[in-house]
KOLFIGU-339372 format. One line per 5 residues: number of its first residue (from 1); their letters; for each residue x, y, z of C-alpha. Coordinates in pm, 1 decimal. Layout:
NUM = a = X Y Z ~ ...
This chain:
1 = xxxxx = 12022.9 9875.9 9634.7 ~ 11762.3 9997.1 9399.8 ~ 11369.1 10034.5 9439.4 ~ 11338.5 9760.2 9201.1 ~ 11544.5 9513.9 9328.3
6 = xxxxx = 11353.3 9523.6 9670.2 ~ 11068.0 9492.7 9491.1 ~ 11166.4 9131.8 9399.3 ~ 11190.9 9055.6 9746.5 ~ 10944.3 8890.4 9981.2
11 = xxxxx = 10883.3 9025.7 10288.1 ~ 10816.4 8772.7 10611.0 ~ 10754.1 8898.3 10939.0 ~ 10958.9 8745.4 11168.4 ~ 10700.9 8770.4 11475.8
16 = xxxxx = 10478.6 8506.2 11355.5 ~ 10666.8 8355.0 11000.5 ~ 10391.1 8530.5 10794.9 ~ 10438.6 8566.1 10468.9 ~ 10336.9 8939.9 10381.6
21 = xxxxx = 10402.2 9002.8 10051.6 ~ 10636.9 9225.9 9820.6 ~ 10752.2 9566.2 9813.3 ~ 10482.0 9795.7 9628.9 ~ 10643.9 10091.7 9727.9
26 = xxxxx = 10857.8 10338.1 9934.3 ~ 10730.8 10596.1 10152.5 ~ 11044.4 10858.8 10176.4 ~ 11156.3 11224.5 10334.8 ~ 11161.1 11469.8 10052.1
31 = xxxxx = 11397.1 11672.6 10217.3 ~ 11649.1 11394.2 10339.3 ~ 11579.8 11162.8 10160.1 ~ 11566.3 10872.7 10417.3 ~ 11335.0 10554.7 10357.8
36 = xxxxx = 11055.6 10609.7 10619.7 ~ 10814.7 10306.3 10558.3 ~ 10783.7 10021.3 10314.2 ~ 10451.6 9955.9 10174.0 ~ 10296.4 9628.5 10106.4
41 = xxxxx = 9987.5 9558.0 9911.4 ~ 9724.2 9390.8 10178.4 ~ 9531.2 9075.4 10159.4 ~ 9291.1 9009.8 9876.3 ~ 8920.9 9083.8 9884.3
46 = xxxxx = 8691.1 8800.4 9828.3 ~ 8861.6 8511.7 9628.9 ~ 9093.7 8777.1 9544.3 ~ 8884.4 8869.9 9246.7 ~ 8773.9 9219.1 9392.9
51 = xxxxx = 9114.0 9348.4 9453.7 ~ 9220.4 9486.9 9762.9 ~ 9119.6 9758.5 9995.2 ~ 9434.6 9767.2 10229.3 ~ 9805.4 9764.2 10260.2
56 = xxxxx = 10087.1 9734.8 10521.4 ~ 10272.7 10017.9 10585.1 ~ 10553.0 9895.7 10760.7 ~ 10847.6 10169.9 10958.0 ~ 11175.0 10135.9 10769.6
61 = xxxxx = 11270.9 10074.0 11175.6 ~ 11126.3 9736.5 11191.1 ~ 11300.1 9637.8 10917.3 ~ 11564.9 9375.3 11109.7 ~ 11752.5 9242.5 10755.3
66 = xxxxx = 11751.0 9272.7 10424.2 ~ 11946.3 8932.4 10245.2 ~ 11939.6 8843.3 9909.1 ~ 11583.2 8657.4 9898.1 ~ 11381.0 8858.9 10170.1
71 = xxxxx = 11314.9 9132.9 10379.7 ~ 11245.0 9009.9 10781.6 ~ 11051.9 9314.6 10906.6 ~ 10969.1 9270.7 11313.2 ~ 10667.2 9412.3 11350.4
76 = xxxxx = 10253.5 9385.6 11435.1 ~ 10052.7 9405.5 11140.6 ~ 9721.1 9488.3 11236.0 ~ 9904.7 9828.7 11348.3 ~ 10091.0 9859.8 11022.2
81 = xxxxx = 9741.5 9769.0 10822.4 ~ 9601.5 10095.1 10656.4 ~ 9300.3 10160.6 10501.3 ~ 9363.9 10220.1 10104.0 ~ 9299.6 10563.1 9976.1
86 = xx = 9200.2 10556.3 9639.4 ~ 9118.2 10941.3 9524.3
């Protein structure tokens, strides 16, 4: 599977049925190579019209399945929920 065709995928957390979003981006090993988080954009600021300030970064481990639709990760998300850093 490629980057961008996770991208297209919504992710739900099976825990609760939340809807969390879609795949911004990968965090990886450089030297092996293996897909150590997924990271979600968090929720939107005020009315959404101030952007956002947070995003989920989610273990590749809590990942349970990946189908042709969405991505069930199993996890808590106010422990996955990190503070942007924009510099």
């Amino acid at each position: 599977m490629r980057i961008c065709e996770l991208r297209d995928k919504e992710v739900i957390n099976i825990c609760d049925g939340e809807k969390l979003g879609n795949v911004c981006d990968l965090d990886f090993d450089v030297c092996t190579g293996e897909v150590c988080a997924l990271i979600i954009p968090g929720p939107c600021k005020i009315f959404g019209i101030l952007g956002r300030d947070s995003e989920y970064v989610i273990p590749f481990c809590d990942v349970t399945r990946i189908g042709s639709d969405v991505v069930l990760v199993d996890t808590d998300t106010k422990k996955c929920m990190k503070k942007c850093d924009f510099t």
